[in-house]
The first five atom37 places (N, CA, C, CB, O) and aatype in JSON, in Angstrom:
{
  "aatype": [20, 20, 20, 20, 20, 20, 20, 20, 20, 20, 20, 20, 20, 20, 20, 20, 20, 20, 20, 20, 20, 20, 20, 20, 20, 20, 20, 20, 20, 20, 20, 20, 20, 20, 20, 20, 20, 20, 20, 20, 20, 20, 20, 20, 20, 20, 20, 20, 20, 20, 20, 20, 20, 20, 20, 20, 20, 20, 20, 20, 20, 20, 20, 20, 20, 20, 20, 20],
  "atom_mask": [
    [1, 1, 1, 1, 1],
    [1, 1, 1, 1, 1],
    [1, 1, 1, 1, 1],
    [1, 1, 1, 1, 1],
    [1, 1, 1, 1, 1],
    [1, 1, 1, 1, 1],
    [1, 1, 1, 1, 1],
    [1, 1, 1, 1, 1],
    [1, 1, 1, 1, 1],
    [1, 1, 1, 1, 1],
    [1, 1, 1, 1, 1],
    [1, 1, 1, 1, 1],
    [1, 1, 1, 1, 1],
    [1, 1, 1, 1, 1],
    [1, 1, 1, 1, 1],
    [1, 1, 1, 1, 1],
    [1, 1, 1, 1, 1],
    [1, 1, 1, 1, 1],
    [1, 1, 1, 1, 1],
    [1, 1, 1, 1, 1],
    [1, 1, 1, 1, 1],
    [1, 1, 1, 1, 1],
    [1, 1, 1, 1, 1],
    [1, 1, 1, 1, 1],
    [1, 1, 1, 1, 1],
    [1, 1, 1, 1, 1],
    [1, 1, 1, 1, 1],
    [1, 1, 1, 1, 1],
    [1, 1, 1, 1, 1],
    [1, 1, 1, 1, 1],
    [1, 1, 1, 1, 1],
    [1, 1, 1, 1, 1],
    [1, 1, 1, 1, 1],
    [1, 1, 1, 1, 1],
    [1, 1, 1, 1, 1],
    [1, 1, 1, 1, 1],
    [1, 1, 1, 1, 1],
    [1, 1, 1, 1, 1],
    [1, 1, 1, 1, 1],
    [1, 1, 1, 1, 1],
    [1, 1, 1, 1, 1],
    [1, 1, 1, 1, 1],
    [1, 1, 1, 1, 1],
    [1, 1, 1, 1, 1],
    [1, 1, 1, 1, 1],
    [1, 1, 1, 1, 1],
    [1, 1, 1, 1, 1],
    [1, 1, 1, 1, 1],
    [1, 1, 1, 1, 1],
    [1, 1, 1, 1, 1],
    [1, 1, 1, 1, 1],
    [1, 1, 1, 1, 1],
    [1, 1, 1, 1, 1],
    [1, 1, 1, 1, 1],
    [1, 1, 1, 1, 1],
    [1, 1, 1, 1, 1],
    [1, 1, 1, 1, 1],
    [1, 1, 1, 1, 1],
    [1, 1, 1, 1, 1],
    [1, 1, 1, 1, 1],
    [1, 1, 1, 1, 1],
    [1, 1, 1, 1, 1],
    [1, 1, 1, 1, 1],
    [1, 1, 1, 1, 1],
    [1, 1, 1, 1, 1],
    [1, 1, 1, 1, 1],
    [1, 1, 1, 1, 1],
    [1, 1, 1, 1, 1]
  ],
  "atom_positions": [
    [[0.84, -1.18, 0.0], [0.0, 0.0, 0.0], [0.89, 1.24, 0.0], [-0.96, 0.0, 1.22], [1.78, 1.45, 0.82]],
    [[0.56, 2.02, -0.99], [1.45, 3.08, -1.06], [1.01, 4.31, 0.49], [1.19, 3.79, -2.86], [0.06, 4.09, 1.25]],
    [[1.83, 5.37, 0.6], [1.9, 6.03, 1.42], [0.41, 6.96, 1.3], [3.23, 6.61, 1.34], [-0.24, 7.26, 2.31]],
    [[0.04, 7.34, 0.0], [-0.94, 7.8, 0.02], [-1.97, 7.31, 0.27], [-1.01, 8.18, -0.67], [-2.75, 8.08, 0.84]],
    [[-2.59, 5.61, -0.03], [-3.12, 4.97, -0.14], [-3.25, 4.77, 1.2], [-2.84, 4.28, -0.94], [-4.34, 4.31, 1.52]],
    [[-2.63, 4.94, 1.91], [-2.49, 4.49, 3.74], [-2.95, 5.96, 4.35], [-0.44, 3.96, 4.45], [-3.52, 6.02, 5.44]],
    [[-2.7, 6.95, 3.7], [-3.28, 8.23, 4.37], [-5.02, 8.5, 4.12], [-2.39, 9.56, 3.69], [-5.87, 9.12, 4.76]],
    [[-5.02, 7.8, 3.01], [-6.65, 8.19, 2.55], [-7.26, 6.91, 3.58], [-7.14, 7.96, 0.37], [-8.48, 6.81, 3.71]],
    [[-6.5, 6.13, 4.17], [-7.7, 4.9, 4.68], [-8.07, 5.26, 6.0], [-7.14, 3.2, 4.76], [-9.1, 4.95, 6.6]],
    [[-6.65, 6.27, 6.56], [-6.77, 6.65, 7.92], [-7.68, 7.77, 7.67], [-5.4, 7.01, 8.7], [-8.39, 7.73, 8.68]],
    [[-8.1, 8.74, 6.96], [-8.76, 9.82, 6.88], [-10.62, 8.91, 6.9], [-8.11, 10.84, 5.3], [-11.62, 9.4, 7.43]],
    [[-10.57, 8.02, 6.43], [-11.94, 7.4, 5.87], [-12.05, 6.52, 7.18], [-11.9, 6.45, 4.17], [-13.21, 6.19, 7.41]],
    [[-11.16, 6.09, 8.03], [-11.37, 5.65, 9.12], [-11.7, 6.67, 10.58], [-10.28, 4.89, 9.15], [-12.31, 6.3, 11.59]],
    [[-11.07, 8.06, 10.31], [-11.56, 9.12, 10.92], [-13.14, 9.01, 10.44], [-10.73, 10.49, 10.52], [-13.9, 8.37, 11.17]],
    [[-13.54, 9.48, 9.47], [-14.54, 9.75, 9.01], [-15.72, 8.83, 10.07], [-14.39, 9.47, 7.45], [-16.43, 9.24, 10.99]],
    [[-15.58, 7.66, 9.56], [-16.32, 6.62, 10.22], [-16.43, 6.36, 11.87], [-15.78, 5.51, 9.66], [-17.08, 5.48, 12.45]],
    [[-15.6, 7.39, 12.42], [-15.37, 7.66, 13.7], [-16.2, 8.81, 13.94], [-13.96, 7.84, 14.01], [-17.17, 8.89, 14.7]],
    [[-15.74, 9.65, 13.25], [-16.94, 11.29, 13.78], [-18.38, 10.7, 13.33], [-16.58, 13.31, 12.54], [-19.32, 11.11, 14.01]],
    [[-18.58, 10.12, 12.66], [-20.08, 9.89, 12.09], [-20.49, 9.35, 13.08], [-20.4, 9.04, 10.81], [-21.37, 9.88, 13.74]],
    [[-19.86, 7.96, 13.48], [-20.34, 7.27, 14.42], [-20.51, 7.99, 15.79], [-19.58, 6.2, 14.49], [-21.33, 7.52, 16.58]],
    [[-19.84, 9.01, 16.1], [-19.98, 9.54, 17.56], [-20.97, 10.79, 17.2], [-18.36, 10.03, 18.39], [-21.73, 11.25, 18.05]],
    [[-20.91, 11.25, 15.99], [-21.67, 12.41, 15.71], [-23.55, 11.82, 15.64], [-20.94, 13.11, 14.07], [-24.54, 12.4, 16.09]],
    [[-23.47, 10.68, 15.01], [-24.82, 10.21, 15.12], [-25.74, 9.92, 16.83], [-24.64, 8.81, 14.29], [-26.89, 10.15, 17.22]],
    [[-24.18, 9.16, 17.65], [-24.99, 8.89, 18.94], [-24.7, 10.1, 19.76], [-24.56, 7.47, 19.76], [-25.45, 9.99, 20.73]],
    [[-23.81, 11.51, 19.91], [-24.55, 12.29, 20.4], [-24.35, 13.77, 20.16], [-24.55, 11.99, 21.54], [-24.13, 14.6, 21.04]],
    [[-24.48, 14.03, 18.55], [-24.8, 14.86, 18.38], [-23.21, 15.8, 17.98], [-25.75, 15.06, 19.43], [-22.39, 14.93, 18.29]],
    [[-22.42, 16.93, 17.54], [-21.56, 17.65, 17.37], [-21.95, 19.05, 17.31], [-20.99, 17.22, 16.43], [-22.59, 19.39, 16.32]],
    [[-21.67, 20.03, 18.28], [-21.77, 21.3, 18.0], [-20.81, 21.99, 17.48], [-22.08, 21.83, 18.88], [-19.76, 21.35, 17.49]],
    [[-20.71, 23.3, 16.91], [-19.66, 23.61, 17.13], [-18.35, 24.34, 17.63], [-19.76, 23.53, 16.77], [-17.34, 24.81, 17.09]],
    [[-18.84, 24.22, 18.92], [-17.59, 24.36, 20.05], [-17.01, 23.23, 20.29], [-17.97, 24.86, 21.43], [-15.94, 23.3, 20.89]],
    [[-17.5, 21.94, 19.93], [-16.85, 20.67, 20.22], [-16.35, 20.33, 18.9], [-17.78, 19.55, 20.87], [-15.54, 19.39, 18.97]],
    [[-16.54, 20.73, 17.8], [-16.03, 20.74, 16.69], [-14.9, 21.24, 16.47], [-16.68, 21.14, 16.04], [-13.9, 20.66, 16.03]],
    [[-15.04, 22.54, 16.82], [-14.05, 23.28, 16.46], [-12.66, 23.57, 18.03], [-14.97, 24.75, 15.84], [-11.5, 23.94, 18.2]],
    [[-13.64, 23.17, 18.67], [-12.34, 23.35, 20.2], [-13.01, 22.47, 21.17], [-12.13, 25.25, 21.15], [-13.54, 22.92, 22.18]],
    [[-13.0, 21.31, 20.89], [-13.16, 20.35, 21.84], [-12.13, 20.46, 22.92], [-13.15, 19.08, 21.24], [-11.26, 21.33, 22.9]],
    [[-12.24, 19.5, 23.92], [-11.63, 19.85, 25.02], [-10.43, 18.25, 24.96], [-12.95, 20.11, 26.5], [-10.73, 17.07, 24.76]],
    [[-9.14, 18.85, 25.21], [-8.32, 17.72, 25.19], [-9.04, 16.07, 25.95], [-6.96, 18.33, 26.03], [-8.71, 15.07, 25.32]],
    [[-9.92, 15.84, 27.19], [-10.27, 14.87, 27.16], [-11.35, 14.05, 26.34], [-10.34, 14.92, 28.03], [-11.48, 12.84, 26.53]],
    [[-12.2, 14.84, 25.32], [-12.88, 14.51, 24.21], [-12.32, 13.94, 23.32], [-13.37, 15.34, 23.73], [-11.26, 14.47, 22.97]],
    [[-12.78, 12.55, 22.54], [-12.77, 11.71, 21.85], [-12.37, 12.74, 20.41], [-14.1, 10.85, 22.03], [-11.47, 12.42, 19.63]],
    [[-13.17, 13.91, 20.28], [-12.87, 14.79, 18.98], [-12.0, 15.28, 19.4], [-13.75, 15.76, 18.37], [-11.58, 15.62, 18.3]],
    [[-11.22, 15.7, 20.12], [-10.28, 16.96, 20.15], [-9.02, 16.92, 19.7], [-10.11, 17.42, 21.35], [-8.2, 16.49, 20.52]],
    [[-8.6, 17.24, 18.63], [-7.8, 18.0, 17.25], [-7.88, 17.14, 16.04], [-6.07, 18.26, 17.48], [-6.96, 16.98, 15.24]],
    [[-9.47, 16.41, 15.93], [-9.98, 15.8, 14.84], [-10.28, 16.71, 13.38], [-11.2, 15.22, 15.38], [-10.63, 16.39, 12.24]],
    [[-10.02, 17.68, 13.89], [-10.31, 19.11, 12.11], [-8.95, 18.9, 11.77], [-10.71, 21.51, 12.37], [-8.55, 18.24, 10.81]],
    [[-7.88, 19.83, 13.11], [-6.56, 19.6, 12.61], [-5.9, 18.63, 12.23], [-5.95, 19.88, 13.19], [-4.98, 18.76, 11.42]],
    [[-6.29, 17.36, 12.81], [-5.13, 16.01, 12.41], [-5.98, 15.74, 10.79], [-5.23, 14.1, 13.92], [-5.34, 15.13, 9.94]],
    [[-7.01, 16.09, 10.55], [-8.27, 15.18, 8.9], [-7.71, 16.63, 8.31], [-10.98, 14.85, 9.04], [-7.7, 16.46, 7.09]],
    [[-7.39, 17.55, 8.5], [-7.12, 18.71, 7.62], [-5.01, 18.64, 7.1], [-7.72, 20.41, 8.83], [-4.36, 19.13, 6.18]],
    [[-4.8, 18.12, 7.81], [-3.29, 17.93, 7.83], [-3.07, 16.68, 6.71], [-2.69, 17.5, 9.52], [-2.41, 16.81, 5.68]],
    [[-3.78, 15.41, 7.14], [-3.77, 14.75, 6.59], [-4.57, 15.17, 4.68], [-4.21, 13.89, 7.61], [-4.07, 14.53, 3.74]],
    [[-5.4, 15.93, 4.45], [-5.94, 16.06, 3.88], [-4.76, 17.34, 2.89], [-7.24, 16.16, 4.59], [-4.86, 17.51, 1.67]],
    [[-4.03, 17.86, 3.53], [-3.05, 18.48, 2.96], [-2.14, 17.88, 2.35], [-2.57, 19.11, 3.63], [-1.8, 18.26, 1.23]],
    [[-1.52, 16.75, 3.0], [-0.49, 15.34, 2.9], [-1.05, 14.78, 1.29], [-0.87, 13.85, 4.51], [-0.43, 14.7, 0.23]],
    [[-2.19, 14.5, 1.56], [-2.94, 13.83, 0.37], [-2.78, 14.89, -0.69], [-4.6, 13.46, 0.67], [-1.94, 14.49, -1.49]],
    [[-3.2, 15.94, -0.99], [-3.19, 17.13, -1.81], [-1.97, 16.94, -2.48], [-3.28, 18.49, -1.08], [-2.01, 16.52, -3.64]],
    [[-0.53, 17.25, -1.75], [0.44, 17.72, -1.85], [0.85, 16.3, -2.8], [1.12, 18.24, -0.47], [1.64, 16.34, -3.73]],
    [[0.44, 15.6, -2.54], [1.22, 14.08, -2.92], [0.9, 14.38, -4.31], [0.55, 12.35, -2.25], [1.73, 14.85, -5.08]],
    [[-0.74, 14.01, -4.76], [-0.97, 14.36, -5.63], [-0.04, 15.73, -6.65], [-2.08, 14.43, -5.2], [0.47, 15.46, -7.73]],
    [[-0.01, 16.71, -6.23], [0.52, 17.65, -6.89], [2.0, 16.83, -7.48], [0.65, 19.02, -5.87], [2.25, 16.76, -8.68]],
    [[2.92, 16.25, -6.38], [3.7, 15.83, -6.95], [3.88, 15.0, -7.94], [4.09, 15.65, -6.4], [4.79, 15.01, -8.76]],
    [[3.12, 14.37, -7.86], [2.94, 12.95, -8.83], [2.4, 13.7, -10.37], [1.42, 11.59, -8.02], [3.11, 13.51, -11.35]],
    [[1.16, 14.54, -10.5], [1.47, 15.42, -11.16], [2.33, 16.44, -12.48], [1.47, 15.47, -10.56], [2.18, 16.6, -13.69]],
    [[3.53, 17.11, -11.14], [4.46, 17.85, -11.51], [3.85, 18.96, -11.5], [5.07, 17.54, -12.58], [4.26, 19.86, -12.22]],
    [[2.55, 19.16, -10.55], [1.94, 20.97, -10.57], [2.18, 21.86, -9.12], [-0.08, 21.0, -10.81], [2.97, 21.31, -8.35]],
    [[1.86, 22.59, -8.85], [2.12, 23.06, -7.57], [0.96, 23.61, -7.0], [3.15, 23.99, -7.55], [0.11, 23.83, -7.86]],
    [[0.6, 23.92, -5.78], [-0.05, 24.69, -5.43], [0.14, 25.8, -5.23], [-0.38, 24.41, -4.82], [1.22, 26.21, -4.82]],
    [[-1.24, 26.84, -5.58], [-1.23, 28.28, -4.72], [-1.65, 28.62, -4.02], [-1.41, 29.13, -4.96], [-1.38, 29.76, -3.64]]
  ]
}
């Protein structure tokens, strides 16, 4: 499994994590956006947005384009 291929499974395995906790109780967003370090979400935007950059960037390379 390539490196990218391993980043998109962990992002889709996040996914399946917020859904699942978002369905049984609910996400506002103060817990979204600044959950509290003992919360199950807390730096779930930043770590799926990082990763989601990782993924981007790969792409670009493979590519040969860049971002702006």
């Amino acid at each position: 499994m390539s490196d990218k291929q391993a980043i998109i499974k962990k992002m889709l395995e996040m996914q399946k994590t917020f859904m699942k906790y978002e369905h049984e109780h609910g996400v506002d967003a103060e817990t979204y956006y600044a959950a509290a370090s003992d919360h199950p979400l807390h730096n779930y935007r930043q770590e799926y947005q990082a990763l989601a950059n990782e993924v981007c960037n790969m792409a670009h390379a493979e590519k040969g384009s860049k971002r702006d």
